[in-house]
Every structure is written in C-alpha cells, then in structure tokens.
VOGU-630385 format. One line per 10 residues: number of its first residue (from 1); their letters; for each residue x, y, z of N, C-alpha, C. Coordinates in pm, whole numbers. Each point is the difference from the previous one (the first is absolute). Last residue first. Layout:
NUM) a) X Y Z X Y Z X Y Z; ...
This chain:
334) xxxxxxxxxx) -9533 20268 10894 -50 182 -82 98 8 -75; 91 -388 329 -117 -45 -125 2 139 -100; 228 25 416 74 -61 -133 -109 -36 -100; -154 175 415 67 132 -124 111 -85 -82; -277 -302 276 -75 146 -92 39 71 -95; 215 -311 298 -4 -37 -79 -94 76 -140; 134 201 446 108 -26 -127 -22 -82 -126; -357 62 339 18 99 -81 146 -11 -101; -127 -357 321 -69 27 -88 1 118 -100; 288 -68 347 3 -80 -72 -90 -28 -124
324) xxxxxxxxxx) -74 259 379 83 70 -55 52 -92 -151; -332 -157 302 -30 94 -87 72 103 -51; 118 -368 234 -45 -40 -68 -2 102 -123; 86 23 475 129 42 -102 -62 -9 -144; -237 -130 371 -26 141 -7 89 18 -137; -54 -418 161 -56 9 -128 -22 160 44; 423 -186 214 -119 -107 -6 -100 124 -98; 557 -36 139 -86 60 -11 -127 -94 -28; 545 -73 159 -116 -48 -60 -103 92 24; 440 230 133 -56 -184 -1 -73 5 -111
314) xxxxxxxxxx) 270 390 77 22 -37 109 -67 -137 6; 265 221 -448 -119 93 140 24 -101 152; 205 -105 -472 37 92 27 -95 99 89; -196 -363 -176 152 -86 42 103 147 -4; -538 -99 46 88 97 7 148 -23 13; -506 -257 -179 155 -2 114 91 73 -43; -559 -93 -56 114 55 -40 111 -32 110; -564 -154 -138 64 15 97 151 61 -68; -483 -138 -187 86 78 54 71 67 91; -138 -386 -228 -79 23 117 63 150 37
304) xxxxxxxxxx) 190 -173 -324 -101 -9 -90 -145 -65 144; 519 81 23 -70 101 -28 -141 -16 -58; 214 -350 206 -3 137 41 -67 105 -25; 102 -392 -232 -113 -52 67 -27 163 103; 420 17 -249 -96 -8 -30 -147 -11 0; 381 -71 240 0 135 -36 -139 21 -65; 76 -460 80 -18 22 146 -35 225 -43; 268 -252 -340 -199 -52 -8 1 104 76; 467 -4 -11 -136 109 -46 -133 -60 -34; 258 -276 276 13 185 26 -71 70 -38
294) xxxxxxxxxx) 96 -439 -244 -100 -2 158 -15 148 25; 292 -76 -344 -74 -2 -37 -156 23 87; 459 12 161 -16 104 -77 -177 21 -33; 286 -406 206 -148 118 58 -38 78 -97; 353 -318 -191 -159 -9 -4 -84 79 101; 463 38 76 -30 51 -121 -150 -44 -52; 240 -210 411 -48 168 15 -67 85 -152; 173 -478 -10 -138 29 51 -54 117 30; 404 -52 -223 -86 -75 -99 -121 -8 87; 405 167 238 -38 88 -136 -114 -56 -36
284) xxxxxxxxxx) 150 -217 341 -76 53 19 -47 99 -97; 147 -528 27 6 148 -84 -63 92 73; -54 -402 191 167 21 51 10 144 -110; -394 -301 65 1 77 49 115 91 32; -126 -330 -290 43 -109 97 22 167 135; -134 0 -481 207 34 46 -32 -39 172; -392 -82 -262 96 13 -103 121 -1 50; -337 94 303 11 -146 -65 108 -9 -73; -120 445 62 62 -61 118 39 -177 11; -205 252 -364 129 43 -18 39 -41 125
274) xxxxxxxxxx) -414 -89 -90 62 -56 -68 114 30 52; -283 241 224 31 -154 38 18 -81 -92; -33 447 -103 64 -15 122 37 -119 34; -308 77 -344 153 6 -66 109 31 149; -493 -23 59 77 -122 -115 144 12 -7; -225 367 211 4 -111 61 44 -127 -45; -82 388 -286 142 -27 65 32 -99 76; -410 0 -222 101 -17 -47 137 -24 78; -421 159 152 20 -150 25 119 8 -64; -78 434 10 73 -78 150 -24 -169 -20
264) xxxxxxxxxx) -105 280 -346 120 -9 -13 85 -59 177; -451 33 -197 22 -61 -45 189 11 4; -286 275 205 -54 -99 89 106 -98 -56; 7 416 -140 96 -22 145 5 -106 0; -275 146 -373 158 -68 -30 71 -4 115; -468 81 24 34 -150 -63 161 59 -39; -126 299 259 -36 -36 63 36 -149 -62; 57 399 -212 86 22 70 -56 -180 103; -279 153 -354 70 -70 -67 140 -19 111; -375 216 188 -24 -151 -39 81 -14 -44
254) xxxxxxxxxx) 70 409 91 8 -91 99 -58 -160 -33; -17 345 -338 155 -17 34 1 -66 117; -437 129 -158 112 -105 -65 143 -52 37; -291 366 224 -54 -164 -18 79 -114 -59; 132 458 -18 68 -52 70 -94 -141 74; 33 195 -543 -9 0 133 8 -47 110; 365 3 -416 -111 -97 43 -97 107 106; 451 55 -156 -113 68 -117 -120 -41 13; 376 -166 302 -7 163 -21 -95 55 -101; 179 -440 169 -183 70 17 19 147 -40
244) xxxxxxxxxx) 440 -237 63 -140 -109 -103 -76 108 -35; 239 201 339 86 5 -144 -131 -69 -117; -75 -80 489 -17 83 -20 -14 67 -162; 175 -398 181 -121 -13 -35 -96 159 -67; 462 -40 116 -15 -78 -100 -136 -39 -71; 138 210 460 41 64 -85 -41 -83 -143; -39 -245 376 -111 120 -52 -3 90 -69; 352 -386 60 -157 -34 -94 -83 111 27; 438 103 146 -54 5 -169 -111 -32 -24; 83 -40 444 -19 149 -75 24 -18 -133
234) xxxxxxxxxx) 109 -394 219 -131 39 13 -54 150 -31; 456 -138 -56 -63 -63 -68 -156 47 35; 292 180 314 16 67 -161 -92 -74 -64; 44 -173 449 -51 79 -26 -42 84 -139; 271 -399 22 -128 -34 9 -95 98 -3; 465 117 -4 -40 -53 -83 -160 -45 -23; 215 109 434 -4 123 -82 -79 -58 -178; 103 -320 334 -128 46 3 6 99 -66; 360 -229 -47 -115 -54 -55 -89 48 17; 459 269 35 -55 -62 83 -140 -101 -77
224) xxxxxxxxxx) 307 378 -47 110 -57 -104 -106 -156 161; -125 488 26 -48 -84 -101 64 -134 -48; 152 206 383 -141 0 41 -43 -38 -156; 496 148 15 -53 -126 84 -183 -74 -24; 196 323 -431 -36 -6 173 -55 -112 69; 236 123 -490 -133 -66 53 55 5 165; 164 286 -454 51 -59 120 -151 -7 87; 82 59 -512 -53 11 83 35 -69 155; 187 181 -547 -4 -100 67 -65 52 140; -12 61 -579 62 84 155 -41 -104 103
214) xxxxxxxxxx) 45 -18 -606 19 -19 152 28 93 89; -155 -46 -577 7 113 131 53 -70 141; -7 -273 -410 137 95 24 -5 127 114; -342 -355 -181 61 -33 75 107 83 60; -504 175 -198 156 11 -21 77 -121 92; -563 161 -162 132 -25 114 115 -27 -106; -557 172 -122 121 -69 -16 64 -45 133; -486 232 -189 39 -11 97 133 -104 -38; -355 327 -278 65 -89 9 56 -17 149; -471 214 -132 165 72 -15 59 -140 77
204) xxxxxxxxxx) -511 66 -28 71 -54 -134 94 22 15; -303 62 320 -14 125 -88 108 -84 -123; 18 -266 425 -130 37 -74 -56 111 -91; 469 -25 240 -32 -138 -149 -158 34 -55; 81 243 353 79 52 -140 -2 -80 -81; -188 -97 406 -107 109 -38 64 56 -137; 276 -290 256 -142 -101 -102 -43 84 -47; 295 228 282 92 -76 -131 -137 -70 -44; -120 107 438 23 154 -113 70 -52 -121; -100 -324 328 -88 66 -112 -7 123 -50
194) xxxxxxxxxx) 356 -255 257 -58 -43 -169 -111 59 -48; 203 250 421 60 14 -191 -44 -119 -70; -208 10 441 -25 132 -111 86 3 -133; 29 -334 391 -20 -39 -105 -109 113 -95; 7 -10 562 92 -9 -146 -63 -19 -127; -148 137 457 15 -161 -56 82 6 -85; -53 422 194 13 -93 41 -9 -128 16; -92 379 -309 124 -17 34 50 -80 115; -390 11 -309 61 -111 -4 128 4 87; -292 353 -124 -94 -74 85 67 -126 50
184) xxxxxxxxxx) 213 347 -322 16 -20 171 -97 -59 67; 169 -69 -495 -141 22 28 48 13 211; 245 209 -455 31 -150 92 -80 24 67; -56 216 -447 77 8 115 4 -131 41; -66 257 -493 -45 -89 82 121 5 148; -201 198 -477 -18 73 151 32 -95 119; 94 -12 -550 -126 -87 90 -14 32 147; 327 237 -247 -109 -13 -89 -132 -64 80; 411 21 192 -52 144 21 -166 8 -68; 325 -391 -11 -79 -7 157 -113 160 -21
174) xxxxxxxxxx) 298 -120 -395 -112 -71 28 -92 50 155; 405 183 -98 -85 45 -116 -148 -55 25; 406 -113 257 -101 76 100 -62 72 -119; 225 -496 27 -49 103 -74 -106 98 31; 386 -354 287 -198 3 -80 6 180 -63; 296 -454 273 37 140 -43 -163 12 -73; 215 -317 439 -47 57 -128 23 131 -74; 82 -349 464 30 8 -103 -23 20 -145; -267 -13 436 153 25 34 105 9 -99; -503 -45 -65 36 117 -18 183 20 13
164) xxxxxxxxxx) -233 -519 -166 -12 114 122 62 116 -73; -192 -269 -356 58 -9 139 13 78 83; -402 -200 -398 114 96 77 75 -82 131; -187 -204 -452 -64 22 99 91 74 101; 65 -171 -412 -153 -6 -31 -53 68 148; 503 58 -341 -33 -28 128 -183 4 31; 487 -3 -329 -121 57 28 -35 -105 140; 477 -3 -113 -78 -23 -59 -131 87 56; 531 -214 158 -52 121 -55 -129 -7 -99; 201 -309 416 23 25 -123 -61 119 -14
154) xxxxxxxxxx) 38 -160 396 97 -98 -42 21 46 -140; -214 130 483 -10 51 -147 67 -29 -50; -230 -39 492 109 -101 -50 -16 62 -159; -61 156 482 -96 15 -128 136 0 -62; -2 -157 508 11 15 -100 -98 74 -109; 1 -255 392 -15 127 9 34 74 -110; 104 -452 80 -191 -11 -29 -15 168 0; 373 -301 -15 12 119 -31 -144 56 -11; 248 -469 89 -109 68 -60 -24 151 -60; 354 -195 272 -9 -52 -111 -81 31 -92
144) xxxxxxxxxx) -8 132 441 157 110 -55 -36 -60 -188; -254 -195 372 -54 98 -112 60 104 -38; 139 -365 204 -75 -135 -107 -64 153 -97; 297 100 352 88 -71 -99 -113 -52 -111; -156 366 441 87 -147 -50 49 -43 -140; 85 432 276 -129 -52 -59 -1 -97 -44; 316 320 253 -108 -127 59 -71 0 -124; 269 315 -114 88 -163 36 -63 -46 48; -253 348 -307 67 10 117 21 -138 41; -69 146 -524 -59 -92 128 102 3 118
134) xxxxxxxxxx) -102 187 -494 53 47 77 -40 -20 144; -228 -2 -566 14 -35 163 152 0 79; -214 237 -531 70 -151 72 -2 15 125; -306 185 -408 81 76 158 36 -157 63; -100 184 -565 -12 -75 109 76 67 151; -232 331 -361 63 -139 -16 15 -78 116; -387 320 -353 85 -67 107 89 -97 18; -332 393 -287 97 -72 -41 36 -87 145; -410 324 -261 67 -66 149 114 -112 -98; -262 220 -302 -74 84 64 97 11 156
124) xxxxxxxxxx) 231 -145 -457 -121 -56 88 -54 85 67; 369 41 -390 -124 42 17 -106 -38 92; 403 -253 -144 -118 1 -52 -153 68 64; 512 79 -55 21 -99 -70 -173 -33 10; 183 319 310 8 52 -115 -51 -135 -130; -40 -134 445 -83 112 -32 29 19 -133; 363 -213 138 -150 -63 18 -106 53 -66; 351 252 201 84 -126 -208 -153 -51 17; -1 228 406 -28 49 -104 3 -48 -134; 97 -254 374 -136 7 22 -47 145 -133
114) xxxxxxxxxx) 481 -112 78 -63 -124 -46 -138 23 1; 219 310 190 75 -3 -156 -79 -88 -43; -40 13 394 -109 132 -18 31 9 -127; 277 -343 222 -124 -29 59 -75 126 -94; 463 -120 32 -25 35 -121 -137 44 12; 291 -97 401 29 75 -108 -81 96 -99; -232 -299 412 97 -46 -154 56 182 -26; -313 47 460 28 -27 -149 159 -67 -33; -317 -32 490 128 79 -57 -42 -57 -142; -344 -2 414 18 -62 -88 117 84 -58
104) xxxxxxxxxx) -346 89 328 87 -98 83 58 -67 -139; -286 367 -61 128 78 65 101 -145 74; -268 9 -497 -42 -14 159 167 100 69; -138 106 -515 39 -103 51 43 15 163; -252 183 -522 -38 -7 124 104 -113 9; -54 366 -391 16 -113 75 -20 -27 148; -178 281 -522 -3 20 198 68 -128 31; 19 348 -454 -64 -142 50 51 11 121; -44 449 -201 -77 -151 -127 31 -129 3; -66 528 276 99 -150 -21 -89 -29 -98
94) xxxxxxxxxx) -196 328 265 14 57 -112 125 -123 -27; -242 -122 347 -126 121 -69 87 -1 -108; 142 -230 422 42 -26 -180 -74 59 -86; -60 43 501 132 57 -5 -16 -30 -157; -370 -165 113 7 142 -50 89 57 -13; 16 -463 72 -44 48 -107 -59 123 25; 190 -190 382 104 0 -119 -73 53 -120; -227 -8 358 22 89 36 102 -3 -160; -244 -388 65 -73 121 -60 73 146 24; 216 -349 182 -4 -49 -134 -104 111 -64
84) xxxxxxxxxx) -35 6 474 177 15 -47 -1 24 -137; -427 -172 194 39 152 -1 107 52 -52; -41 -446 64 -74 37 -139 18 156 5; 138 -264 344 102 45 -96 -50 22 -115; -96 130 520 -40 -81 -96 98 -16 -87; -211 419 374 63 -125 -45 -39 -98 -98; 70 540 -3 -141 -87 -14 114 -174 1; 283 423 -48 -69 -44 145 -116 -100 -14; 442 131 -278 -130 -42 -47 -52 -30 138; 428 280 -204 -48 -131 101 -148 21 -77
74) xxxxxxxxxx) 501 70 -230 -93 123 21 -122 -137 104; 517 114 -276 -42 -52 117 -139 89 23; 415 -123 -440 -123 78 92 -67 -72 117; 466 23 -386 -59 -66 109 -101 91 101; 296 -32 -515 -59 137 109 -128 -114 31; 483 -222 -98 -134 43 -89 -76 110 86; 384 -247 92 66 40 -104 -142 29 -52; 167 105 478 -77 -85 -27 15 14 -160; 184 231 401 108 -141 -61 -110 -82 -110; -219 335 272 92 68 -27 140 -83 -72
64) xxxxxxxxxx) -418 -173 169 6 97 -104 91 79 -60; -26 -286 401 32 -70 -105 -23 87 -119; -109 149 429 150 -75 -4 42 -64 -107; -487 88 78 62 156 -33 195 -22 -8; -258 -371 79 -60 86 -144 73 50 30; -26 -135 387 61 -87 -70 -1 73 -128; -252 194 266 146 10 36 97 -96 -66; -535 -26 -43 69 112 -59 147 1 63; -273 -332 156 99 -47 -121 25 158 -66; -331 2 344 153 -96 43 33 -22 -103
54) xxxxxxxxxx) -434 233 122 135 52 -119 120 -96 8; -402 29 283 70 73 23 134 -5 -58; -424 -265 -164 -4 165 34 137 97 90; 26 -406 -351 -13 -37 139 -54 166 -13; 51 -204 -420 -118 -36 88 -10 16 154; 269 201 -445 20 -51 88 -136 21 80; 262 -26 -493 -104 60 67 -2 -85 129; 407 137 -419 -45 -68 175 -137 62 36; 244 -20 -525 -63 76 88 -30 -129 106; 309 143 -443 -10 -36 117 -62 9 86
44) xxxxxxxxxx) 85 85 -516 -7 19 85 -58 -64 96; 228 -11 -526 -47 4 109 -7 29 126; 9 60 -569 58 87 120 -89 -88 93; 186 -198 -456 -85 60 46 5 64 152; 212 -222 -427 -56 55 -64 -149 73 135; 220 -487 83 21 99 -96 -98 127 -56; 115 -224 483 -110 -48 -120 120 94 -72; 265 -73 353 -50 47 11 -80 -42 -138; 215 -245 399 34 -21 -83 -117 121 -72; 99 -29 529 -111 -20 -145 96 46 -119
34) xxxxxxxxxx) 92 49 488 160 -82 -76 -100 -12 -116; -228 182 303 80 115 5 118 -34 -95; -340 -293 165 -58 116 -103 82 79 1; 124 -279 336 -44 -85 -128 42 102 -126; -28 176 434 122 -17 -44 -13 -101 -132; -363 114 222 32 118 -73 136 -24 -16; -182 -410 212 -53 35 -139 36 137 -57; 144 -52 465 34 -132 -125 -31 5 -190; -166 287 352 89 17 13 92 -97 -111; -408 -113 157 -32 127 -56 171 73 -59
24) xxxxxxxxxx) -7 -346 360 -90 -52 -154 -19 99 -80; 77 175 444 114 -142 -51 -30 -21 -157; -369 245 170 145 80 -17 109 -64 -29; -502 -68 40 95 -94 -25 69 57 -41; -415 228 120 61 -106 134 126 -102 -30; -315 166 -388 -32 -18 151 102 -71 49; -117 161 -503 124 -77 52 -107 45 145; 19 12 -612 -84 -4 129 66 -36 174; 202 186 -546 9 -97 110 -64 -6 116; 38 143 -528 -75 69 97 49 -136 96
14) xxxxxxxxxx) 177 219 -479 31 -133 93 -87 30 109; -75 237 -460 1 38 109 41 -157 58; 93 263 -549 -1 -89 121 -1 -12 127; -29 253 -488 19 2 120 -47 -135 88; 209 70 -498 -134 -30 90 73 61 105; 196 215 -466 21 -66 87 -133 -40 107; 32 120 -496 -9 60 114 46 -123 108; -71 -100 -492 160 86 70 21 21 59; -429 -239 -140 125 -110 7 120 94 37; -435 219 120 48 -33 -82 108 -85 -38
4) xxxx) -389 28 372 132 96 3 -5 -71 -224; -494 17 200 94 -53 15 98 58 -66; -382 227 249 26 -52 -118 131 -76 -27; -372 190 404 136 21 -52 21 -91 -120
C-alpha cells in the first residue's frame, strides 16, 4: 500500500488485547470513548479476546451502541498475547497506524492525539508513551514512592531502545514492508514486543516517545509485591540476553549470555551490600533497587544453559526450551 496523501484522511486501528478483565476492560472503553480525537483521521476500536468462551463479547456489544467510534469484537483462541498482538496486525492489513493499549490500563484524554502529533512530527517507525501506576491500598508506602512499575516518560525525544507494546503506536507501512510479527515462540516468556520493535530499529526506522501520551495501569495485589519484581527482573536478563545475541550464533550468544550474567551477579551483589550498609538497612527502595541488576545476571546465566521462564506459563523450563530459544534467536539473525 502506498502512503495516504497529506488530504486523505489515516486510518487508525486501537487494538485492545484483553482476558478475563471485564471490570478493567470496561474502565478503559469508557476511557477511549472520552479520546480526544487525532487530527485528520478515522479511528477504530478493536477488542480481541483471549478467553475461548468469549467473556468480554457482552460487554462490547453494550457499549457499541453509545460508543463514539465503530467498536469491534473479534477472539483469538491460540493462548498467549503474542497471538493477540499478531491477531491485531492482520485486523490492520489495510490502516496506516496500529495502537496498542492493555486491557488493565485507562487512557489521558489526549493519549492517541498525543502518540499521533508525535508520529506526525518525526515519521518513526514506533512511537510510545508513558504508563503511570495505580497501586492497590496495601502496598507499601516505600513502593507507592518508587513507582518501580512504572514506565516513567518525562520528556519527549528519540529513543535507542524500545518500550513496551502497552503503550504504542507503530507504523503499519513499515510493519507490512518488513513482514514483521511478534515472535510466538516468546508468547510465554514475554518480551516479544522488544524484539519485534529492535527487529524495526534494526532495518534503520526511527523509534521516539511522547510525554503527553499517558494511560495509567492498575497494579494488582500479587505484583505490587518484591518477589513479583525479582521474578520480572530475571526474565529480562533472558529476555535481554536473548535480544544481545540476536545476530550472534547461538554458541555465541550463550557465552556472551554467560560472562555478562556472571559479571552482573558479582556486581549487583556489590551494590546490595553497599546499599544495605549505606542506609543501615532501613531504605528498602535503595536496596530492593540494586537486585534488579542481580536478577538479571541470575536471567541471564540462564539462558546461556539453556534454560527459560515462562512468566506467563507455568515455571521454569530447563534446556528442551532451549531449542526453541535457539531458533528465535535464528530467525532474528535472517
């Protein structure tokens, strides 16, 4: 398809991935329903739904009819949320940009206004903005402060290294051109959208953010917890190691996965028992915040025995997974 002309109007797809969060789901189509509208373009609304027996079509269908954009409902049986997100880019076959935002998350006003002004201004391939936190009343005070859940976007500028999918917009000119999907080998570890966004930086197409896009994320008891955190962190380092090596073979990519686990668990270890010394053990922000670094060694050192953690499956995997691991890094190398 060829690009619109500065008169024509874009099309625009909102695609909202969702399971099982009708409350939440609900919230957010009342968000998107108050959207401040882009200029100069037609959007639309789409619910893909991960449960098989449809539970969020009744909600949809109640809101379509009060809804100020033509709101679609269509499921996706293959579990996962890479499936979801790949289901979104064929719903966008004929669009000319795709947003994506979670089903446990409500929009700004301006949120799809702001992520387009963006775009329009420099042409990126991906645009993203920040997702502020939303902490249930037990959570303590030291990480109400922190905001460690966060994706913190303070300014407006380019960008060297992607963000999440929960808040983006991306040029379905580009995606169509470079064929690119969300790798489902990843749909249960995660971390398919940075490397579907790297696989775009790596062809040369810009990557930005916006401070002005906000939507906000309501954090659940069970994450708003240290171990949840500890868990996440250690999936980046395999995810991360993964990302590294991607052009590397997978000899390589486990040695080089192996000296930067190794070298980042003494580290952190350092910087644990500084920061506990340091504040006499009474910060917990300032000590919980050096695992990060620990975590993802430990992720790391992981994958480069190959081993995987399914932080959307059921545990830890050991070196069968490997060879799935190995091929993603395959087909990111081609």
């Amino acid at each position: 398809m060829t690009l619109r002309s500065p008169s024509e109007r874009r099309k625009i797809l909102v695609a909202i991935p969702t399971y099982r969060r009708n409350e939440m789901l609900e919230r957010l189509l009342d968000s998107l329903n108050k959207l401040v509208p882009p200029e100069n373009a037609d959007v639309s609304v789409a619910v893909i739904d991960n449960d098989k027996s449809g539970g969020a079509r009744p909600l949809v269908e109640k809101w379509k009819a009060q809804f100020s954009m033509p709101l679609l409902y269509e499921m996706e049986t293959a579990p996962g949320v890479t499936h979801v997100r790949n289901h979104a880019l064929k719903m966008a076959a004929d669009f000319d940009l795709l947003a994506f935002i979670d089903d446990d998350e409500f929009a700004a006003p301006e949120w799809l206004a702001a992520l387009v002004a963006r775009y329009d201004e420099t042409k990126a391939g991906a645009v993203f903005g920040p997702v502020w936190s939303i902490y249930p009343d037990s959570t303590p005070q030291w990480m109400r402060e922190w905001n460690v859940h966060a994706i913190k976007i303070t300014e407006t500028r380019d960008r060297i290294d992607p963000g999440g999918s929960g808040n983006s917009l991306m040029d379905m000119h580009v995606v169509r051109k470079l064929g690119l999907t969300f790798d489902a080998r990843l749909s249960k570890m995660g971390g398919e959208d940075t490397l579907f966004f790297y696989q775009m930086q790596d062809e040369g197409y810009r990557l930005t953010q916006t401070k002005d896009a906000s939507v906000y994320e309501h954090v659940p008891e069970d994450r708003a917890r240290v171990g949840w955190l500890f868990r996440r962190w250690y999936r980046y380092g395999i995810t991360d190691a993964l990302i590294i090596s991607r052009h590397s073979s997978m000899r390589v990519a486990r040695l080089k996965a192996a000296l930067n686990g190794a070298a980042r668990i003494a580290v952190g270890a350092l910087l644990i028992a500084g920061a506990t010394v340091a504040t006499l053990g009474r910060n917990k922000q300032a000590i919980y915040s050096q695992f990060f670094t620990l975590c993802r060694g430990f992720g790391m050192v992981t994958f480069a025995f190959g081993g995987s953690y399914e932080e959307y499956g059921s545990a830890l995997t050991r070196p069968q997974f490997g060879a799935d691991i190995g091929a993603v890094t395959s087909s990111a190398r081609s």
